[in-house]
VEXLOSE-196725 format. One record per residue (C-alpha): x, z, y; residue in three letters. Coordinates in steps of 0.001 Angstrom, whole numbers. Each point is the difference from the previous one (the first is absolute). Layout:
+---------+---------+---------+---------+
:       u :       w :       v : residuo :
+---------+---------+---------+---------+
:       X :       Z :       Y :     ala :
...
+---------+---------+---------+---------+
END
This chain:
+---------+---------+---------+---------+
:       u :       w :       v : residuo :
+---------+---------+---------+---------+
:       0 :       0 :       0 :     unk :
:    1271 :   -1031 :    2712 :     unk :
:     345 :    2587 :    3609 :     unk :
:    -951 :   -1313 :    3455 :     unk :
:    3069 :    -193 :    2230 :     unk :
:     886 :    1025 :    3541 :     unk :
:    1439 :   -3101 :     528 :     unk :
:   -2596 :   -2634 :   -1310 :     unk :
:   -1042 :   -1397 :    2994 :     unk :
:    3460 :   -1358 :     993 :     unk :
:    -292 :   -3357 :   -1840 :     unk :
:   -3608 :    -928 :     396 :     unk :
:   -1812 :   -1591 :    3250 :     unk :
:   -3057 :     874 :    1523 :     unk :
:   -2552 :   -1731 :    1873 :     unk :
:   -2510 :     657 :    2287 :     unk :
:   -4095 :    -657 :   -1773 :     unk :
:   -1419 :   -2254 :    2988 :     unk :
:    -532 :    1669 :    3280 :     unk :
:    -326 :    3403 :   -2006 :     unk :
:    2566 :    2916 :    -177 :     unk :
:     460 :    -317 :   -3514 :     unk :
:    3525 :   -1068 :   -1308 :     unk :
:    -382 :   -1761 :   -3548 :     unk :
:    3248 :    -867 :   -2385 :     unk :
:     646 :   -3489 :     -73 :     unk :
:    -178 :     609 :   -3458 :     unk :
:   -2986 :    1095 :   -1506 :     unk :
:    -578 :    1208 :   -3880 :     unk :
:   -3395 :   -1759 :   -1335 :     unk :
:   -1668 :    1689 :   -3198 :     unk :
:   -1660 :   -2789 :   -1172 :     unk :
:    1741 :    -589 :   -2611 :     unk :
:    2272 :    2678 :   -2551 :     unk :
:   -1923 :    3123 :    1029 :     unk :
:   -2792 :    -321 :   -2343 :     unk :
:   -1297 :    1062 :   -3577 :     unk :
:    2202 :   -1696 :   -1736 :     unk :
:    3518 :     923 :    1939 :     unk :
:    2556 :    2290 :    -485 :     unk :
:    -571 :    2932 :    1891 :     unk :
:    3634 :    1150 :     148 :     unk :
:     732 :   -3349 :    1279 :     unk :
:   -2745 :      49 :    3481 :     unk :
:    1255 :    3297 :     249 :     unk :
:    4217 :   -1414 :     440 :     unk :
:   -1652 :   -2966 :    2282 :     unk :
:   -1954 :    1730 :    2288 :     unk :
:    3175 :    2709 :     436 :     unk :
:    2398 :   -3120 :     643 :     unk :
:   -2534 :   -1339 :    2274 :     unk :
:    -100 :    3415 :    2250 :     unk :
:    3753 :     688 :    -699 :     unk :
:     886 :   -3465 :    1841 :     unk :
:   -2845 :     608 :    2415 :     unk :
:   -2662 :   -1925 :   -1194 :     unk :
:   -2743 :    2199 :    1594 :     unk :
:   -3343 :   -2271 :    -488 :     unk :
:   -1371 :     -88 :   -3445 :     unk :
:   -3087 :   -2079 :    -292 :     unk :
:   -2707 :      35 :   -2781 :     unk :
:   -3126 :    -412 :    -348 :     unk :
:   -3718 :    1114 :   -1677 :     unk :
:     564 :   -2188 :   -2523 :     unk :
:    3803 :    -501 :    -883 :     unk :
:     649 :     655 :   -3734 :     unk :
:   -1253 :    -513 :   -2881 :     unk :
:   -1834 :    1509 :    -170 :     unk :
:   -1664 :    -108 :    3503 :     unk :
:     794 :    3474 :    1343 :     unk :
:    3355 :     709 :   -2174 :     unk :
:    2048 :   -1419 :    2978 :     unk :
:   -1050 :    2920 :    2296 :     unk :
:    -331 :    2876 :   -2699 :     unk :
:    3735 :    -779 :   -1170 :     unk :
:    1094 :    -227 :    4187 :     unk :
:   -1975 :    3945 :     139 :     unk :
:    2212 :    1004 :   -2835 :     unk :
:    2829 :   -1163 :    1566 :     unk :
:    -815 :    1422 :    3269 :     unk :
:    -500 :    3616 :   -2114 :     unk :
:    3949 :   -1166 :   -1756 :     unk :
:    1162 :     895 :    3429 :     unk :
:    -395 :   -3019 :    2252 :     unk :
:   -3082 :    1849 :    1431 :     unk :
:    2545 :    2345 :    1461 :     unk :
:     979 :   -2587 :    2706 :     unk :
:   -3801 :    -817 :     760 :     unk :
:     899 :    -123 :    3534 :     unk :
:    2297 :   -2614 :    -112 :     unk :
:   -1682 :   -2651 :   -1999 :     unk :
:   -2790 :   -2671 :     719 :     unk :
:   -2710 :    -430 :   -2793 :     unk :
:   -2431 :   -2305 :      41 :     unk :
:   -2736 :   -1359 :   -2202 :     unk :
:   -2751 :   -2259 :    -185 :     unk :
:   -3953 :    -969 :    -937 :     unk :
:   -1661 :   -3398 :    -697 :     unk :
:     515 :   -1111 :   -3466 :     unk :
:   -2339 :    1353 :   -2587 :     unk :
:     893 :    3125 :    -691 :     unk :
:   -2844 :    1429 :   -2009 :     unk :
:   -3536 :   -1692 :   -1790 :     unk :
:   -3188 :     -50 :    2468 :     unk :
:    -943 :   -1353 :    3104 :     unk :
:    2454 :    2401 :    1945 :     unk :
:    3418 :    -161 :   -1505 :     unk :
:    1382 :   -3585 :    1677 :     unk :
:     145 :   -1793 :    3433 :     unk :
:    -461 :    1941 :    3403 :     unk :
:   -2891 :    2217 :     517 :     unk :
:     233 :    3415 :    1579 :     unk :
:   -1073 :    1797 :   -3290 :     unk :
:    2478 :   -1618 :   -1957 :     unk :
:    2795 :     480 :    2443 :     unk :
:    -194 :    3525 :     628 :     unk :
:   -1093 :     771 :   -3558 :     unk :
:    3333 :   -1389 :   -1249 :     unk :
:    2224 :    1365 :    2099 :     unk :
:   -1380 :    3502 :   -1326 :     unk :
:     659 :   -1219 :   -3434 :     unk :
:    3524 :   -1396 :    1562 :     unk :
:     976 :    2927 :    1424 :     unk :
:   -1034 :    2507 :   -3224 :     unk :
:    2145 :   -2180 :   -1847 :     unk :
:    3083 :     520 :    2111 :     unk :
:    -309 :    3708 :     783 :     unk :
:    -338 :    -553 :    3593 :     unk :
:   -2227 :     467 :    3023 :     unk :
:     735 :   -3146 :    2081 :     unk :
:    1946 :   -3543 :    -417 :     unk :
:    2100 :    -965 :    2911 :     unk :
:   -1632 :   -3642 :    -283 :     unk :
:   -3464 :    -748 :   -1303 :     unk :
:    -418 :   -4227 :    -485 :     unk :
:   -3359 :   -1511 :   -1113 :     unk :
:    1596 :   -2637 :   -2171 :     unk :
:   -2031 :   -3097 :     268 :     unk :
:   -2560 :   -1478 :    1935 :     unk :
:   -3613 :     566 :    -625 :     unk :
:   -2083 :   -3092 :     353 :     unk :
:   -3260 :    1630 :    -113 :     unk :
:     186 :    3292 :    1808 :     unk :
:     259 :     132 :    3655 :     unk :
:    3150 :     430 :    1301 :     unk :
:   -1383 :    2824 :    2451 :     unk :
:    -832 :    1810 :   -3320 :     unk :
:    3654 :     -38 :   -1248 :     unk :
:    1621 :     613 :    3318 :     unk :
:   -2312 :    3026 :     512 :     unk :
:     802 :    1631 :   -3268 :     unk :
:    3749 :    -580 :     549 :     unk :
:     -87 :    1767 :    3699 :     unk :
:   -1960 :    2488 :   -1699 :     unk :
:    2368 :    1082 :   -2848 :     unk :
:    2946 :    -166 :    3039 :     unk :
:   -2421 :    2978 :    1888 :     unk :
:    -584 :    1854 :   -3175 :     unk :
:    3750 :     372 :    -417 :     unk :
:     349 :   -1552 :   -3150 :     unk :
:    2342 :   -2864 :     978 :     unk :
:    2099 :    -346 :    3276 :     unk :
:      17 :   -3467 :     725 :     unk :
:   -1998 :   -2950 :   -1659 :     unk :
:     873 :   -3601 :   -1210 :     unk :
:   -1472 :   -2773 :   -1754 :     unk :
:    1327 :   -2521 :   -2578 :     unk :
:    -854 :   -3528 :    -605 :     unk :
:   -1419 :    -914 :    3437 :     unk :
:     899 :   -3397 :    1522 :     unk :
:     397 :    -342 :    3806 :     unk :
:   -3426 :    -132 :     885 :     unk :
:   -1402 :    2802 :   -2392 :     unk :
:    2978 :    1931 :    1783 :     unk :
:   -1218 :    -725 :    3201 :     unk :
:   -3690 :    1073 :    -375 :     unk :
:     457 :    3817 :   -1456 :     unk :
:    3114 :     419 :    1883 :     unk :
:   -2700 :    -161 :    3293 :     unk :
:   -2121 :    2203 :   -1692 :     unk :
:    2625 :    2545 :    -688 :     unk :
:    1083 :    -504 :    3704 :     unk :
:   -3403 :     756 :     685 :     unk :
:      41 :    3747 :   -2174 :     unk :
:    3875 :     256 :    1645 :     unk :
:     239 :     -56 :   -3900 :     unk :
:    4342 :     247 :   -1160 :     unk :
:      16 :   -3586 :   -1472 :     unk :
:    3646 :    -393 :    -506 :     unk :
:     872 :   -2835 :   -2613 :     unk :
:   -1271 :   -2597 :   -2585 :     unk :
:    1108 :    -475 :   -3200 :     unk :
:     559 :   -4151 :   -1078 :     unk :
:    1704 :   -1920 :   -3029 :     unk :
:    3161 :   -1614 :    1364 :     unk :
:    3043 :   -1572 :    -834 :     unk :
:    2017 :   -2756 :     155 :     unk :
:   -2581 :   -1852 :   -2552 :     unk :
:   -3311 :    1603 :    1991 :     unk :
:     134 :    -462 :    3459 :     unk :
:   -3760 :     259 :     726 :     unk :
:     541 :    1996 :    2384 :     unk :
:    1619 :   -2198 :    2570 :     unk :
:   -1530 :   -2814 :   -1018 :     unk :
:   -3327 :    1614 :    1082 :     unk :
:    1138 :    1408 :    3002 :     unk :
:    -106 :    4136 :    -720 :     unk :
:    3839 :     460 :     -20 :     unk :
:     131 :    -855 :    3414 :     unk :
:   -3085 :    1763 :    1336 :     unk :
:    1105 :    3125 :   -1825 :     unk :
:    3318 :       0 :    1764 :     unk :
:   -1882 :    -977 :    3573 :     unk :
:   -2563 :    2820 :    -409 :     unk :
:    1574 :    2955 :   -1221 :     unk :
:   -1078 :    -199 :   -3861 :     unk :
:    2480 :     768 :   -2429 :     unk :
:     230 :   -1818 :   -2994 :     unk :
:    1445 :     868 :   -3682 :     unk :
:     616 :   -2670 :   -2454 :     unk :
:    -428 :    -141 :   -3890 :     unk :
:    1127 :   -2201 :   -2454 :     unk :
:    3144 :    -556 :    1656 :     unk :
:    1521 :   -1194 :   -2618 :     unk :
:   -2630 :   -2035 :   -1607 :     unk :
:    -738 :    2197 :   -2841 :     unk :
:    4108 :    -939 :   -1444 :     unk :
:     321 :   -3706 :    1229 :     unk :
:    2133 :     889 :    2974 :     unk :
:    2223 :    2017 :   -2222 :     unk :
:    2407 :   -1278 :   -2942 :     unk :
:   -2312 :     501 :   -2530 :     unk :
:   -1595 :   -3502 :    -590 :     unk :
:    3221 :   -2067 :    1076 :     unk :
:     745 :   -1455 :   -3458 :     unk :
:   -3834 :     144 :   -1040 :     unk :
:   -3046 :    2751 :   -1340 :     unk :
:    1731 :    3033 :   -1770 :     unk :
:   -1603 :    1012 :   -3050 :     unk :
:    -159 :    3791 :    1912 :     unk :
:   -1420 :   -1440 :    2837 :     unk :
:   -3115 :    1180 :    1568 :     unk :
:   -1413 :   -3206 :    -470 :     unk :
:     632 :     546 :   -3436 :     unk :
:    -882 :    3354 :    -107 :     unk :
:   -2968 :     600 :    2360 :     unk :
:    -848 :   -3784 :    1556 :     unk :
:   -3354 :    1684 :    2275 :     unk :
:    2211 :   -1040 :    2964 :     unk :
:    2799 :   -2324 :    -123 :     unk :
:   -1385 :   -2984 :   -2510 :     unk :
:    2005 :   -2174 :   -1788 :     unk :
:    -822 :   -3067 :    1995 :     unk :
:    1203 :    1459 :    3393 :     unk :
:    3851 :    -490 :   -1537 :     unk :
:    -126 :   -3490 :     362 :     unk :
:    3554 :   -2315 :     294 :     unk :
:    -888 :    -665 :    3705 :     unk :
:    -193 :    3433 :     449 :     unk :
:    2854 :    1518 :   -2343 :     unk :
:    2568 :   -3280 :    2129 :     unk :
:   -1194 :    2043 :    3752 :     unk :
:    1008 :    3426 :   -1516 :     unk :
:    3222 :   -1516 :   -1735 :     unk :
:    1035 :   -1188 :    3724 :     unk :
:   -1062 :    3099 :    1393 :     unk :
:    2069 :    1925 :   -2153 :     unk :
:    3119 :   -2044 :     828 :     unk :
:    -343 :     672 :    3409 :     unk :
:    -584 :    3770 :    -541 :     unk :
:    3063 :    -255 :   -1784 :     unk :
:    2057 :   -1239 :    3421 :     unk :
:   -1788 :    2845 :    1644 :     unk :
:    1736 :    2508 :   -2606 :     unk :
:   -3504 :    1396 :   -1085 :     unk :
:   -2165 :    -471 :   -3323 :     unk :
:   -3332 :   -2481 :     388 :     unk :
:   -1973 :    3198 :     441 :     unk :
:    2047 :    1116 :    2415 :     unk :
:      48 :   -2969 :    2232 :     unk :
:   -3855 :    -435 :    -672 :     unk :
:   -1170 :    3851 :    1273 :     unk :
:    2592 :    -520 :    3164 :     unk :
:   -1601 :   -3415 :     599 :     unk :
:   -3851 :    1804 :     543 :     unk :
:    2170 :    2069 :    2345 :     unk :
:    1585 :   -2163 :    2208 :     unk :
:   -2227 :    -277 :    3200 :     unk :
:    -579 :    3396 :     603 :     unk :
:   -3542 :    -435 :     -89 :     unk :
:    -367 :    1157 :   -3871 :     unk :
:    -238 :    4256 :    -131 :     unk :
:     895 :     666 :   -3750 :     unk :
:     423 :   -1981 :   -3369 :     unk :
:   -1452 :    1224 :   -2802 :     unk :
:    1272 :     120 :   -3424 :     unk :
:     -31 :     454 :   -3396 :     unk :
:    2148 :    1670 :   -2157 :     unk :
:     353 :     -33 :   -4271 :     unk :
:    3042 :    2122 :     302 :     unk :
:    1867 :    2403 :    2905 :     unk :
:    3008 :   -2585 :     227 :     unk :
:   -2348 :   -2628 :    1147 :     unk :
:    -811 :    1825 :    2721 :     unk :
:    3421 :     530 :    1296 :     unk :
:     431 :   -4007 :    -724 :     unk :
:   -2562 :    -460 :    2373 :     unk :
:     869 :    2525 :    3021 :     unk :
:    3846 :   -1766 :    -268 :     unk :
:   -2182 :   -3007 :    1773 :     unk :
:     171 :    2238 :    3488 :     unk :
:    3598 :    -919 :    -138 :     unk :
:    -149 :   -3315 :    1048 :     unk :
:   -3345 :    -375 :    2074 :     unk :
:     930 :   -2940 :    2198 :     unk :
:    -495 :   -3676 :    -817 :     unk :
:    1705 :   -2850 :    2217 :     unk :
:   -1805 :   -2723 :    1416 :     unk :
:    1689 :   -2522 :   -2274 :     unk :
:   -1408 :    2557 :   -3557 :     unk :
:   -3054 :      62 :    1730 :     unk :
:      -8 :   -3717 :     211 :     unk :
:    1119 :     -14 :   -3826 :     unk :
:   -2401 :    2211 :   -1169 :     unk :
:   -3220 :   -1977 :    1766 :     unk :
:    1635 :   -3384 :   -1821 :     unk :
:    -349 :    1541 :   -3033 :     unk :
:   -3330 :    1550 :      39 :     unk :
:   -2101 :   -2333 :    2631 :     unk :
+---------+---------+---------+---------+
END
């Protein structure tokens, strides 16, 4: 087990969360995957005591991370009771609500009932009586956005979550609730997107750069593609591969020749930049300043450190930039 440090701060960066006074990590640990049923317990334990040691202060889940949906948050409260709940004060935890969660009409989506009511069950979980961040993680087509802005500002006045962010909005869904939460003076801070050097939605639709012009921070996941942008799939699938393994999220047919040839090139120039594809790849998100915190994932504790050796080299030239957009536009 691993013991916090007096000097863990010194190597990691932190940014400012949108207009806010909240300082994030750029790097962010993401439960989503490894912390459920089926993990090794002594292993989250090691990961999430790296994470902290090398100050990695954010560590975002959510209702439903596992398997089983729930096990990502109960193993995180045993951890916290291990003795990272002894530095409570110094970390960020946030979770999340959207995805079906539970059977009936009011485990899913974005209504106040089913907000509220699971971050109680969140919160039980985890041994704790507030999260730093509380996100509603996808849109809700059919109930009113008033409805799930209310219920947010709400849970931010009953103390149960400092600040509040969403996930999965696109510029204009950002727009609309973030002038309803102007409206409740509501502490919307950040939203959580998919983006990388293969998903770049976000520009593309115009939310990186009204995020950055309006005081919204935003955290990225699936930085790294779920493995492309790493070494992994270079020479083809490995049998021990998720896609082998799992295959829910990263399919077969998304490692295509086109695709494997961009992250072959990408890795050679990584390679001039003295840093691993993954590496290059997490500083990349990173390099306008406009990005608050990456968010990954971790099977092991030396992936982690793999990762934070990115904030080493954070700056890309004009002429890699150029390189970089050849490759992948």
């Amino acid at each position: 087990m691993y013991l916090a440090k007096e000097t863990r701060y010194d190597s990691m960066q932190y940014h400012r969360c949108g207009n806010s006074g909240l300082l994030l990590p750029a790097v962010s640990l993401g439960l989503w995957h490894n912390f459920g049923s089926d993990g090794n317990f002594e292993n989250m334990k090691d990961m999430c005591f790296t994470a902290f040691d090398n100050g990695i202060t954010h560590f975002d889940l959510a209702n439903n991370y596992g398997p089983e949906p729930g096990a990502a948050e109960i193993n995180f409260g045993k951890i916290l009771k291990e003795g990272l709940g002894a530095y409570r004060d110094e970390l960020i935890i946030s979770t999340k609500a959207g995805y079906e969660m539970w059977p009936g009409p009011y485990g899913n989506w974005g209504s106040r009932k089913y907000l509220v009511a699971s971050l109680d069950q969140s919160l039980k979980r985890m041994g704790l009586d507030y999260v730093d961040i509380y996100y509603h993680h996808r849109p809700d087509p059919d109930t009113p956005l008033e409805e799930t802005a209310e219920a947010l500002d709400h849970i931010v006045k009953s103390g149960k979550a400092l600040y509040v962010g969403i996930s999965n909005y696109d510029r204009e869904q950002t727009i609309a609730i973030a002038e309803l939460f102007a409206q409740k003076k509501t502490p919307f801070v950040i939203n959580q997107r998919k983006y990388s050097m293969l998903e770049r939605a976000i520009e593309k639709d115009g939310l990186k750069d009204y995020a950055a012009a309006h005081g919204i921070g935003i955290i990225t996941f699936c930085p790294l593609a779920q493995g492309l942008l790493t070494d992994r799939y270079l020479n083809g699938i490995p049998q021990d591969s998720r896609i082998r393994t799992d295959g829910r999220f990263l399919k077969e047919s998304a490692v295509s020749e086109e695709i494997l040839g961009k992250v072959r090139q990408l890795s050679g120039l990584a390679a001039e930049r003295g840093q691993s594809l993954a590496q290059m790849a997490l500083a990349w998100i990173l390099r306008d300043k406009d990005i608050t915190s990456v968010l990954i994932g971790a099977s092991r504790p030396g992936q982690i450190l793999d990762n934070i050796g990115m904030l080493k080299n954070l700056n890309f030239s004009q002429e890699e930039r150029r390189r970089i957009d050849e490759i992948l536009l």
